[in-house]
C-alpha positions in Angstrom: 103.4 48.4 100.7 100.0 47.9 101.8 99.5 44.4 102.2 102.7 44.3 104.6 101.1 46.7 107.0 98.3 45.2 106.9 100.2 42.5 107.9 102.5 43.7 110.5 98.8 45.5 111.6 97.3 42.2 111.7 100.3 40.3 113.3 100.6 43.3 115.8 97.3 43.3 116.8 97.2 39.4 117.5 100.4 40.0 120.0 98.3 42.8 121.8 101.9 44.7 120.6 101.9 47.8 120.2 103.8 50.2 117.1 106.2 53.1 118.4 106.9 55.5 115.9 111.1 55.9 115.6 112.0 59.4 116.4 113.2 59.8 112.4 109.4 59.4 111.8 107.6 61.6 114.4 107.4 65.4 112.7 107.3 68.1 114.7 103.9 70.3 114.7 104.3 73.7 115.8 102.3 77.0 114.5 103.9 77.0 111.1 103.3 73.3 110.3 99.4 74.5 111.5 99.2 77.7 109.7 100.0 75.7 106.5 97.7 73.5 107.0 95.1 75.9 107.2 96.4 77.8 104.6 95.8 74.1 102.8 92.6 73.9 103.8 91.2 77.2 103.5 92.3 76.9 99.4 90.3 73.8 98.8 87.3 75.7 100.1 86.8 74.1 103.6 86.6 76.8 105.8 85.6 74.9 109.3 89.2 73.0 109.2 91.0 76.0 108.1 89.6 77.5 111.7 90.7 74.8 113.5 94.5 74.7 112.3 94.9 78.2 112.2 93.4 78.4 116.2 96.1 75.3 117.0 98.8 78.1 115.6 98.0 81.0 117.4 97.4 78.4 120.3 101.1 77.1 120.4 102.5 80.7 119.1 100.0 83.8 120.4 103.3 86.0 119.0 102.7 84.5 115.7 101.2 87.5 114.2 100.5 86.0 110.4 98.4 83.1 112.0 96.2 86.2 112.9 96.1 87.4 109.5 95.0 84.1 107.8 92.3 83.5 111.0 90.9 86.9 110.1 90.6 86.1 106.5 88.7 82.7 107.4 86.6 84.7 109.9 85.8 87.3 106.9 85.0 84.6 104.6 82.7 83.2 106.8 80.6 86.9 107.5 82.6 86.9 111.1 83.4 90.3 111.1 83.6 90.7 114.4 86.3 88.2 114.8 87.7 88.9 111.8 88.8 92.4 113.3 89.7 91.1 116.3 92.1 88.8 114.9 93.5 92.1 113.0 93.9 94.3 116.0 95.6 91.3 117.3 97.9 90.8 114.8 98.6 94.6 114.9 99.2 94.9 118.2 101.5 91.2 118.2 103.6 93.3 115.5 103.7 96.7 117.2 105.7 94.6 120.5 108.3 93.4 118.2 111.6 95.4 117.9 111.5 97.4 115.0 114.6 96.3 112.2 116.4 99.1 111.3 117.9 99.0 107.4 121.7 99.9 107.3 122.5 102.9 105.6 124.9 103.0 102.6 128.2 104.9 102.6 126.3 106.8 99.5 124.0 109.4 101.8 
């Protein structure tokens, strides 16, 4: 509850201890937990924080060609134009370096 962290907070802080997070607590951040976030951000309309998430994705990820995408749309959104086509050529050219999946064929032809 609150009032017991604000009392282990207050007990803590009069032992000069200090809290370390259990590994079970600690999440993981990579560029998907950061493109959802500015996917988040960019829905409720605030456009500056949407930047800054979806530049931490393509910072851990610069392969992470839908990171691209959603920059370019912030970038749009915000009369960037510039950037916003960068962001799509990068994207484009992120996807053209990936193998290309092949579908099976059926038995059918």
């Amino acid at each position: 509850t609150i009032e017991e962290d604000t009392a282990l907070g207050s007990h803590a802080a009069g032992n000069n201890a200090r809290h370390v997070p259990a590994i079970s607590d600690v999440e993981v951040k990579d560029a998907r937990y950061y493109r959802e976030r500015g996917q988040q951000d960019y829905r409720i309309g605030d456009l500056a924080l949407a930047l800054v998430d979806l530049d931490l994705a393509v910072e851990l990820d610069p392969d992470f060609s839908d990171a691209y995408i959603d920059r370019a749309i912030v970038f749009h959104r915000m009369g960037d134009l510039k950037r916003a086509f960068a962001d799509i050529t990068e994207a484009r050219r992120v996807d053209a370096q990936k193998p290309q999946q092949t579908t099976p064929r059926s038995g059918n032809n």
